[in-house]
Each structure stands twice: as structure tokens, then as C-alpha cells.
PDB file of N, CA, C and O in Angstrom:
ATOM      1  N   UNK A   1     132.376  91.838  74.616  1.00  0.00           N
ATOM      2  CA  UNK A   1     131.027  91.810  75.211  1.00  0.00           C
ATOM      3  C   UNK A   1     130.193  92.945  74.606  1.00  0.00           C
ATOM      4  O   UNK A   1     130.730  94.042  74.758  1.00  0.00           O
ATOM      5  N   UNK A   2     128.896  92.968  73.891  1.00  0.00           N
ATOM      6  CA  UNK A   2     128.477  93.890  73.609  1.00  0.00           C
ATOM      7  C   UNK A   2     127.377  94.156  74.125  1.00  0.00           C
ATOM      8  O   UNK A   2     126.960  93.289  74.892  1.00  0.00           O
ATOM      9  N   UNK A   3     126.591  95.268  73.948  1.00  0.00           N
ATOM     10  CA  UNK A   3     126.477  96.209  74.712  1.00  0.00           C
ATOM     11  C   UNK A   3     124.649  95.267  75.480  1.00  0.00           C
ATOM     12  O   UNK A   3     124.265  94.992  76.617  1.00  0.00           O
ATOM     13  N   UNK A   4     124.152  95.119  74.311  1.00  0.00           N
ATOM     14  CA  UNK A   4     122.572  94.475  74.922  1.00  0.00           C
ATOM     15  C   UNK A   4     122.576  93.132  75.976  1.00  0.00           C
ATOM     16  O   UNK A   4     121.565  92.606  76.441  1.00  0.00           O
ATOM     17  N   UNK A   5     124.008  92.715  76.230  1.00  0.00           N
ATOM     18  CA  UNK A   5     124.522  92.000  77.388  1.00  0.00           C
ATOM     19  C   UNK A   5     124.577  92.370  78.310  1.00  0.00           C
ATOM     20  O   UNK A   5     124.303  91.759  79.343  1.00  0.00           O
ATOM     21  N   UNK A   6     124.940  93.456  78.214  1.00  0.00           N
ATOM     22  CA  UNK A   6     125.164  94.197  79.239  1.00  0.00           C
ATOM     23  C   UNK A   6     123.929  94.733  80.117  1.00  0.00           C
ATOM     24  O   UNK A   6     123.607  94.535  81.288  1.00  0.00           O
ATOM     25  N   UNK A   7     123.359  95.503  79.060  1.00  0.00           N
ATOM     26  CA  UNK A   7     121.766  95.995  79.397  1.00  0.00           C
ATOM     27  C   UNK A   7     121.148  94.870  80.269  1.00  0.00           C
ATOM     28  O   UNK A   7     120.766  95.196  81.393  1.00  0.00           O
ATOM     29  N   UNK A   8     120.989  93.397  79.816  1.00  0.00           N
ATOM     30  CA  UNK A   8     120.496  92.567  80.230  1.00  0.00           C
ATOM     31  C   UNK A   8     120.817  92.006  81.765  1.00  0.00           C
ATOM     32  O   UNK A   8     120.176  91.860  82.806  1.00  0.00           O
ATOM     33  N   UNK A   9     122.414  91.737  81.223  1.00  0.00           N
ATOM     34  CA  UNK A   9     122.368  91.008  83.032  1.00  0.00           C
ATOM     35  C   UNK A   9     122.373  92.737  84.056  1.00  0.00           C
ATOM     36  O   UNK A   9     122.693  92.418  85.201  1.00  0.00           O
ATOM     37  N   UNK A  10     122.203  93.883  84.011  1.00  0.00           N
ATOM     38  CA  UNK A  10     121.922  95.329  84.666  1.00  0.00           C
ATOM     39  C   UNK A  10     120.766  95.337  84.974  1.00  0.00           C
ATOM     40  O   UNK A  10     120.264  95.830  85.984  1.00  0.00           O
ATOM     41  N   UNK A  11     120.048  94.554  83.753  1.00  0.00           N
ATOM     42  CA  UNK A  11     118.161  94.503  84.202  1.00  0.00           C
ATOM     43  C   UNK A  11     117.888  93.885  85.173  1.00  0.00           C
ATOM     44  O   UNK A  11     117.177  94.245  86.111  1.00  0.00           O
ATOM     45  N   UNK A  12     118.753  92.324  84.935  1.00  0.00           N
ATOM     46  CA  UNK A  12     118.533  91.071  85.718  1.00  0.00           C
ATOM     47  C   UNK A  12     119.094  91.416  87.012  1.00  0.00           C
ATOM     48  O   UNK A  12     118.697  90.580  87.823  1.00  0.00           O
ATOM     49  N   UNK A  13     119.936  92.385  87.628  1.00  0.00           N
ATOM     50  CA  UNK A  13     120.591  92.239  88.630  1.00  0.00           C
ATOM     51  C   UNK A  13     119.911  93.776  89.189  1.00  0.00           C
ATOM     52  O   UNK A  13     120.632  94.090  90.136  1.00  0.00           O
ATOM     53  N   UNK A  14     119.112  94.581  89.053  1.00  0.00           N
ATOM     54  CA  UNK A  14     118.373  95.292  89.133  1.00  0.00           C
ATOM     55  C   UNK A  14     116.760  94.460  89.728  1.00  0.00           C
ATOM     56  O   UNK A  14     116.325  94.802  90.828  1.00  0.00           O
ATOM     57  N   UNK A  15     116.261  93.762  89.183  1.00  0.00           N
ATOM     58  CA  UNK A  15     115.656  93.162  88.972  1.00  0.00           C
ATOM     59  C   UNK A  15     115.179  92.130  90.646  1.00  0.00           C
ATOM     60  O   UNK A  15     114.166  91.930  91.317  1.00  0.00           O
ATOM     61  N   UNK A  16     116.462  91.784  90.667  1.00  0.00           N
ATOM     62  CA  UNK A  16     117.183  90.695  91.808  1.00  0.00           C
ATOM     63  C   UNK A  16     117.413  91.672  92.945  1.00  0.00           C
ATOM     64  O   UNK A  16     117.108  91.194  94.037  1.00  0.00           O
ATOM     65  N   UNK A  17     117.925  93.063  92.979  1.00  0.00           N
ATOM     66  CA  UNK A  17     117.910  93.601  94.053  1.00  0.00           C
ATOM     67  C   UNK A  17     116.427  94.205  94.134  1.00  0.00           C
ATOM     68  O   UNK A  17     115.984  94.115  95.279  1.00  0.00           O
ATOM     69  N   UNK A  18     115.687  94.700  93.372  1.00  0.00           N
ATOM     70  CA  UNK A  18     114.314  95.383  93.629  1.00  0.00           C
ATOM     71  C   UNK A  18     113.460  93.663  94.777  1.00  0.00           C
ATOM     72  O   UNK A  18     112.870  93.669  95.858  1.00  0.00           O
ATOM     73  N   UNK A  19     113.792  92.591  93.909  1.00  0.00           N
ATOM     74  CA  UNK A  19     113.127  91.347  94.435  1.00  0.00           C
ATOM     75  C   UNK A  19     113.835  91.150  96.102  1.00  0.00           C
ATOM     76  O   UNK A  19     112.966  90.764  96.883  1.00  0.00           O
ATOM     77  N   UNK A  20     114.345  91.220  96.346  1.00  0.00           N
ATOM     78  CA  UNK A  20     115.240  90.911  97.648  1.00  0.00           C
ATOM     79  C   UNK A  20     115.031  91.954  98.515  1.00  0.00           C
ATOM     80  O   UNK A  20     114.884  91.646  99.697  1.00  0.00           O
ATOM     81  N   UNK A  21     114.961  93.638  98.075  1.00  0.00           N
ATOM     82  CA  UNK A  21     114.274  94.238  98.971  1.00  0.00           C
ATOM     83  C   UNK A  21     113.179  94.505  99.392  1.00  0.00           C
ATOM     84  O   UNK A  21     112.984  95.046 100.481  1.00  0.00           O
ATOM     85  N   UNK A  22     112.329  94.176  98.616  1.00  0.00           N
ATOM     86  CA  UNK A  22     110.552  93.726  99.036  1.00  0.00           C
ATOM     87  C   UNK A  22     110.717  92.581 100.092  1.00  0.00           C
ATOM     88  O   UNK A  22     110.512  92.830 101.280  1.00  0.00           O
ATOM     89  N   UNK A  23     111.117  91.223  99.642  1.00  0.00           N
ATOM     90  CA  UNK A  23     111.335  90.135 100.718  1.00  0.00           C
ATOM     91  C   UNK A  23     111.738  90.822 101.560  1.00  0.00           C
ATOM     92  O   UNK A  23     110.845  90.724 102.401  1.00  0.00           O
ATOM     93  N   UNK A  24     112.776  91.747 102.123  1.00  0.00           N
ATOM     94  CA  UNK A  24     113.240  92.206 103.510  1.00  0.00           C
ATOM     95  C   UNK A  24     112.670  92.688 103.790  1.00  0.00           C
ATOM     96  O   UNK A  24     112.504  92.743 105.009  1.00  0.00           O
ATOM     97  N   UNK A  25     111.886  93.444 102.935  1.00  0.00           N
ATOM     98  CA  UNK A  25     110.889  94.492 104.145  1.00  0.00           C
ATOM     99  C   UNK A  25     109.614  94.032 104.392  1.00  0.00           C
ATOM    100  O   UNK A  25     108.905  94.480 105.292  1.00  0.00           O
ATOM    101  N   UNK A  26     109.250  93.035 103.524  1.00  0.00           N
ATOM    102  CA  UNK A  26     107.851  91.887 103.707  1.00  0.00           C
ATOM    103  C   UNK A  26     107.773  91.003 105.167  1.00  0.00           C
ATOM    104  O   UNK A  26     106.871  90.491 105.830  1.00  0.00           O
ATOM    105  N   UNK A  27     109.741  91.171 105.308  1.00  0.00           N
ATOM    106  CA  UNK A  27     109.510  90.063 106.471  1.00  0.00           C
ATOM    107  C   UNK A  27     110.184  90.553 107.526  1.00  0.00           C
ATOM    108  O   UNK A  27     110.762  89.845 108.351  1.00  0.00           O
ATOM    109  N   UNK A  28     110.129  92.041 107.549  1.00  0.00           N
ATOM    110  CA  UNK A  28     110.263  92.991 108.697  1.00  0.00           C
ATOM    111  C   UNK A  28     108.855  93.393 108.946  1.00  0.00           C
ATOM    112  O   UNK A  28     108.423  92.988 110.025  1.00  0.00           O
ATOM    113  N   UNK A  29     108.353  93.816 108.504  1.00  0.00           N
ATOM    114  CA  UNK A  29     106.901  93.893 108.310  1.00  0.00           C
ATOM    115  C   UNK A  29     106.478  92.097 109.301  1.00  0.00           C
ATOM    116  O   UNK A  29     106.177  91.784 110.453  1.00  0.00           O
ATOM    117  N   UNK A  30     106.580  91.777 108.716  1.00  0.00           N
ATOM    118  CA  UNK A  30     105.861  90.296 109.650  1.00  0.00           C
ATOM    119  C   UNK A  30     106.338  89.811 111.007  1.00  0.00           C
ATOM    120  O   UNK A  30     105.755  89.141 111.860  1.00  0.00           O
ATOM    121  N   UNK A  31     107.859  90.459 110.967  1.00  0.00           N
ATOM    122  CA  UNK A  31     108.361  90.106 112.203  1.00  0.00           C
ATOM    123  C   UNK A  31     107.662  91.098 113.444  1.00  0.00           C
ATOM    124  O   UNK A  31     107.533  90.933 114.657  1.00  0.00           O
ATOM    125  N   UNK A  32     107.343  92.030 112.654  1.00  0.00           N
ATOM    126  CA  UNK A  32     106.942  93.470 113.749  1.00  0.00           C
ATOM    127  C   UNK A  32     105.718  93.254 114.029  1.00  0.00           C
ATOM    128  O   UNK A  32     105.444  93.373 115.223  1.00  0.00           O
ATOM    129  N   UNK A  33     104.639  92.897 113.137  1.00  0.00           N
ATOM    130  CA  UNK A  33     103.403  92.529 113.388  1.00  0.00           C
ATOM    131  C   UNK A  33     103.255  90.889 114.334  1.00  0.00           C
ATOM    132  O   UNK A  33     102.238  90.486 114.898  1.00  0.00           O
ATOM    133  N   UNK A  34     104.156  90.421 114.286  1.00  0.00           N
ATOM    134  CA  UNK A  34     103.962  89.172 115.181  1.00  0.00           C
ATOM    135  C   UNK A  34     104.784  89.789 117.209  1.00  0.00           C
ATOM    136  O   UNK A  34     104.510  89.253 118.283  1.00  0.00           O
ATOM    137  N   UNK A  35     105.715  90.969 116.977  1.00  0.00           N
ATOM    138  CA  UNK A  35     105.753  91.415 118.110  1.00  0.00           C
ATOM    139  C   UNK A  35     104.861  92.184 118.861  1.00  0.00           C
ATOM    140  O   UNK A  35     104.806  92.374 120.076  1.00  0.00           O
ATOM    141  N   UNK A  36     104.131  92.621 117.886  1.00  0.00           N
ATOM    142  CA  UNK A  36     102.852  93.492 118.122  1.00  0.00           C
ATOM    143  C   UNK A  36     102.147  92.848 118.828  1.00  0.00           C
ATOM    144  O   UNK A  36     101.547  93.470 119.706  1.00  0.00           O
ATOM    145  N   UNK A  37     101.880  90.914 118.694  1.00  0.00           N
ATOM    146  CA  UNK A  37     100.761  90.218 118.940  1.00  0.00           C
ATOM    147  C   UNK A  37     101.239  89.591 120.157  1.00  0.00           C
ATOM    148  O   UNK A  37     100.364  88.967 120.758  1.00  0.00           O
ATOM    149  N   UNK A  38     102.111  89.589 120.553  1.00  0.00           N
ATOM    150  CA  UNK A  38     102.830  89.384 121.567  1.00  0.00           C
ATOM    151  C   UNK A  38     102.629  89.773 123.082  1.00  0.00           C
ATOM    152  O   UNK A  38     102.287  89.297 124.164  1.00  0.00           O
ATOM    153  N   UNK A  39     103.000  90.788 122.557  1.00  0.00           N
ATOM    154  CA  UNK A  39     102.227  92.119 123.294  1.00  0.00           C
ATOM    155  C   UNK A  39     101.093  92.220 124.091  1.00  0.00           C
ATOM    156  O   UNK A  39     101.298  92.427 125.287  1.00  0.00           O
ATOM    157  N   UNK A  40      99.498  92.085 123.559  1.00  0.00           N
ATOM    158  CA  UNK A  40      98.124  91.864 123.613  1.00  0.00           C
ATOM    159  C   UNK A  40      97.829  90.944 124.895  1.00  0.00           C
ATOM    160  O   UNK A  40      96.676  90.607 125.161  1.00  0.00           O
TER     161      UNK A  40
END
């Protein structure tokens, strides 16, 4: 396996966790603002 393979799927899986923790906190964020409205 050499090495710019490597680099690559590290980017891609870097990449995939940066993407997945925005979604979680996008939709903590929405869950909290809809308890907020609840509330009112």
C-alpha cells in the first residue's frame, strides 16, 4: 500500500468525521430550539 493511499482514505475519513459532527450538532441545535418553543 503506498503512501498517497493512505493520505487519501485519512482525508476521506477525516473528512466523514468533520461531516457527521456538524450534522450532530446541527441537530442538537434544532432539537433545543424546538424545546425552547415548547416552552412559550
Amino acid at each position: 500500500m503506498n503512501d498517497s493511499r493512505i493520505a487519501e482514505g485519512i482525508s476521506i475519513y477525516t473528512t466523514s468525521l468533520v461531516f457527521l459532527f456538524n450534522m450532530s450538532r446541527f441537530f442538537y441545535e434544532l432539537v433545543r430550539y424546538g424545546k425552547e418553543n415548547e416552552k412559550k
